[in-house]
C-alpha positions as CSV (number, residue, x, y, z in Angstrom):
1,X,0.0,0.0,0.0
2,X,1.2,3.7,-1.1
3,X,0.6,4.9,2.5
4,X,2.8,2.9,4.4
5,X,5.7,3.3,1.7
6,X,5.8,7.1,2.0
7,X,5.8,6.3,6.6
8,X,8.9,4.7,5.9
9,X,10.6,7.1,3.8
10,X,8.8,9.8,6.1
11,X,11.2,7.4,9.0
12,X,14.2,6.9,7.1
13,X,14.5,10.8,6.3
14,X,13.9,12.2,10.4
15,X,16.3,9.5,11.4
16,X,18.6,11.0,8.9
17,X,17.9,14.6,10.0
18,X,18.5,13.5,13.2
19,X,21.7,11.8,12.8
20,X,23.0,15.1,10.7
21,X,22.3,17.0,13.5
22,X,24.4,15.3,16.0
23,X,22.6,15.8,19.0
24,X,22.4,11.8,19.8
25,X,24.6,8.9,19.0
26,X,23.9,6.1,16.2
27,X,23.2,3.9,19.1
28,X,20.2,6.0,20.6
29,X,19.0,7.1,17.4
30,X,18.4,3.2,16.3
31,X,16.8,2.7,19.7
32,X,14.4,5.6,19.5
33,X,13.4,4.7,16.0
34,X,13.1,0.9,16.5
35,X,15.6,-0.1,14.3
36,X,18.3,-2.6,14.3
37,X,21.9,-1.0,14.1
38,X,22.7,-2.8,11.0
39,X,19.3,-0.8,9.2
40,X,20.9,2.5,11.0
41,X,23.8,2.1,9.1
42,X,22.9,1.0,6.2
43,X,20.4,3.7,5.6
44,X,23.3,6.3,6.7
45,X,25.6,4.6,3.9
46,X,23.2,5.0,0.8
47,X,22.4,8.5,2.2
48,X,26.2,9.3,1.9
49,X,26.5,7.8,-1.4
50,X,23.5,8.9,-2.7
51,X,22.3,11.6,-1.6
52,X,18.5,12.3,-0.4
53,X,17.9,9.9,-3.0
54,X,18.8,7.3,-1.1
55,X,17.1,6.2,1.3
């Protein structure tokens, strides 16, 4: 469904704000998103390489 694609993406780009902004470790950030630290990572890695249009 359309609607819980664009949540994700809506997830993926605040927990990428968040990390930018260096206010919390990697560590807290995947806790207080519910992520594993392997997804943390991974999203931060195609948003280096790739820009916004990565995640």
């Amino acid at each position: 469904m359309p609607w819980k694609e664009s949540r994700i993406l809506d997830q993926r780009l605040q927990f990428l704000a968040s990390y930018q902004k260096e206010q919390m470790s990697v560590a807290d950030l995947f806790r207080a998103y519910g992520i594993s630290r392997s997804t943390a990572y991974r999203w931060i890695n195609r948003y280096n390489r790739r820009g916004r249009k990565g995640p």
